[in-house]
C-alpha positions in Angstrom: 32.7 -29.3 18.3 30.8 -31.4 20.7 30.5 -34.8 19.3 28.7 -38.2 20.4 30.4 -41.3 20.2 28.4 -44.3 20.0 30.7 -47.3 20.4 29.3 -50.6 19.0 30.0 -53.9 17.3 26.6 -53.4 15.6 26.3 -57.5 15.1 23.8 -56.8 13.2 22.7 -52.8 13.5 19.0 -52.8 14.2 16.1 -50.7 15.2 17.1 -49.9 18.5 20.4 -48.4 17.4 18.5 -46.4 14.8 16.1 -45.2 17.5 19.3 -44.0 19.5 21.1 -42.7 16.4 17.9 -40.3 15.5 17.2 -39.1 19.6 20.7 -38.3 19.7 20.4 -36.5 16.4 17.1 -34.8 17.3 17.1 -33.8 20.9 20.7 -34.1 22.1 23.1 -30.4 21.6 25.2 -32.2 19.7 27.6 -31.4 16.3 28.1 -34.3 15.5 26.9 -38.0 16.2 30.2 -40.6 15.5 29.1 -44.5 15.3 32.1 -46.0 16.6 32.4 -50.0 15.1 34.0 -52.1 17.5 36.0 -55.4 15.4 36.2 -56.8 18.8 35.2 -57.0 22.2 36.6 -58.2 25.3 34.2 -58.6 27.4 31.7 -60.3 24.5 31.8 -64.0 23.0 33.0 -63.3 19.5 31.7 -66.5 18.2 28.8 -66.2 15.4 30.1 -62.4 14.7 29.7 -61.2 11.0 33.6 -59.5 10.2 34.0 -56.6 11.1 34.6 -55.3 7.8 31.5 -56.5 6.7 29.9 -54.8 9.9 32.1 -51.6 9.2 30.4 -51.3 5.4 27.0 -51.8 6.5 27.2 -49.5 9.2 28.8 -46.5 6.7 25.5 -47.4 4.5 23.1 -47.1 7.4 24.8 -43.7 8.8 24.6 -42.4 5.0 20.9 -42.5 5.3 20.7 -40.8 8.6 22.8 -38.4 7.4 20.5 -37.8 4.1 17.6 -38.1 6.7 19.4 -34.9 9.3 19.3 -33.1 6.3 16.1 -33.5 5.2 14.8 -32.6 8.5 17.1 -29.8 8.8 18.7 -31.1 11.7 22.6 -29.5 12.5 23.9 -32.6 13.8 26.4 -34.6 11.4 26.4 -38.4 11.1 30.1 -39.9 10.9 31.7 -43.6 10.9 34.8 -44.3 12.8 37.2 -47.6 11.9 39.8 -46.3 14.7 39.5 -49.4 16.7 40.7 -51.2 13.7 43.9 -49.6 13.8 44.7 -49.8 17.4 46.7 -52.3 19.4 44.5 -55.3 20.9 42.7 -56.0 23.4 40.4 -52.7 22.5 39.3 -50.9 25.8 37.1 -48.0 25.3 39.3 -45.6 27.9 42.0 -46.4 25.5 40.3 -45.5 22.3 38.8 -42.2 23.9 42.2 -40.6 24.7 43.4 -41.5 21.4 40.7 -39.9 20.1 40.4 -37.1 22.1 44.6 -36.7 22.0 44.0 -36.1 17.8 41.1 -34.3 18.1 42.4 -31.4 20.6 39.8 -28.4 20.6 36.8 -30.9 20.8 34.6 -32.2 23.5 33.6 -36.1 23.4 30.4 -38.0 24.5 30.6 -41.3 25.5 27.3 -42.8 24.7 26.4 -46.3 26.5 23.4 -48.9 27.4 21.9 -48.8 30.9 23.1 -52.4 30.3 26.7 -51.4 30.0 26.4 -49.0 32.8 25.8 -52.0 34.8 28.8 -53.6 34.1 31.1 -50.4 33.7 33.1 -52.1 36.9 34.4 -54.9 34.4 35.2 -52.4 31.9 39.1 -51.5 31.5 40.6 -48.0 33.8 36.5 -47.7 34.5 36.7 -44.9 37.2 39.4 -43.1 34.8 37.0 -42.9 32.0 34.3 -42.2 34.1 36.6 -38.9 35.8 38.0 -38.0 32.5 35.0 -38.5 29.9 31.3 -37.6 30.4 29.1 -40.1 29.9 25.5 -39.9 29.0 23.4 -43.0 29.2 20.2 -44.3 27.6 17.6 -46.9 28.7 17.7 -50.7 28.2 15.0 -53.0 29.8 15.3 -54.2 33.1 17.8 -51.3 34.3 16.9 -49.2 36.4 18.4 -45.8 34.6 18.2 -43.4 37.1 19.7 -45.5 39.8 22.3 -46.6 38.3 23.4 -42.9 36.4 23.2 -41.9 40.1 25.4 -44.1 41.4 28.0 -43.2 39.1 27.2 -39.6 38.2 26.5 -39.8 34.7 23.8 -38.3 32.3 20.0 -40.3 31.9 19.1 -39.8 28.4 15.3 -39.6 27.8 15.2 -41.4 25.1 13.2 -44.2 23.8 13.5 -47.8 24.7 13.7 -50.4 22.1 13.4 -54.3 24.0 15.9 -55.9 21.1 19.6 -56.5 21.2 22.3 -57.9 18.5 22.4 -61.0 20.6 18.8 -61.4 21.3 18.9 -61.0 17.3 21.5 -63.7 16.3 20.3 -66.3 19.1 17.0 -66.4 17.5 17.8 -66.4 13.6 20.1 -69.6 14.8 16.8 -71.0 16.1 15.6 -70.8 12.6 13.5 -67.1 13.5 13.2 -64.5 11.0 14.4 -61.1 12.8 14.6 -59.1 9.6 12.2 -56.7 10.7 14.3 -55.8 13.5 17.8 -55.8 10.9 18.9 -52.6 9.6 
């Protein structure tokens, strides 16, 4: 099977992760599409995080729907929730919970799916050019990266797929200011 995994700590899933969660579904050769929730992360403040149980429920509700919504559209791709991270020894580094994965899950081919943002700063990441060597990588656009440069540079995939100008942080910062973001809250 050749499956997607979309790493996140989905503080809190919005719009532009659904957007990404239904390309991927809809235009990607893909079996199956795994949200990965992330309890921590050590290259993000974790201050003003919702727990990541509460984060791993919500998520599990959200997929449900875009599985129901793959189904209606008759779409082959399958829509899965991982809590692996939760299990494993911290700090979390992604190279770590790919070969875990992939070392129980012989026989199937993994997608790492990442931000032009994170792309950026895939040199702070953890064993960065081993996961780049051993993993395939496919990338899709965040404003202000420039996507093609930067896939080039480290010879991973550009993923055509929408751009969505909102992030979980832009999200939080702005309902502390007193803003109501529920529009962009999934």
């Amino acid at each position: 099977m050749k499956i997607a995994l979309y790493f996140g700590s989905f503080n809190p899933m919005h719009v532009g992760h659904l957007a990404i969660c239904r390309y991927l579904m809809e235009h990607c050769d893909i079996d199956e599409l795994r949200l990965v929730v992330s309890p921590t992360n050590p290259l993000k403040d974790e201050s003003n995080e919702k727990s990541a149980e509460e984060r791993l429920k919500h998520v599990k509700k959200v997929a449900a729907g875009l599985e129901k919504e793959a189904l209606q559209k008759g779409l082959k791709c399958k829509i899965c929730v991982s809590s692996i991270e939760f299990k494993l020894p911290k700090p979390l580094y992604t190279i770590d919970t790919l070969r875990t994965i992939t070392a129980r899950e012989k026989g199937n081919k993994f997608i790492l799916i990442i931000g032009a943002d994170n792309l950026a700063i895939i040199e702070k990441w953890n064993k960065w050019k081993e996961l780049l060597n051993e993993f395939e990588v496919w990338v899709y656009p965040r404003k202000g990266y420039d996507i093609e440069s930067l896939c080039k540079k480290y010879g991973v995939k550009p993923l055509d797929a929408p751009m969505i100008d909102i992030s979980s942080s832009e999200i939080r910062e702005a309902e502390l200011s007193g803003n109501d973001m529920s529009a962009y809250k999934v």
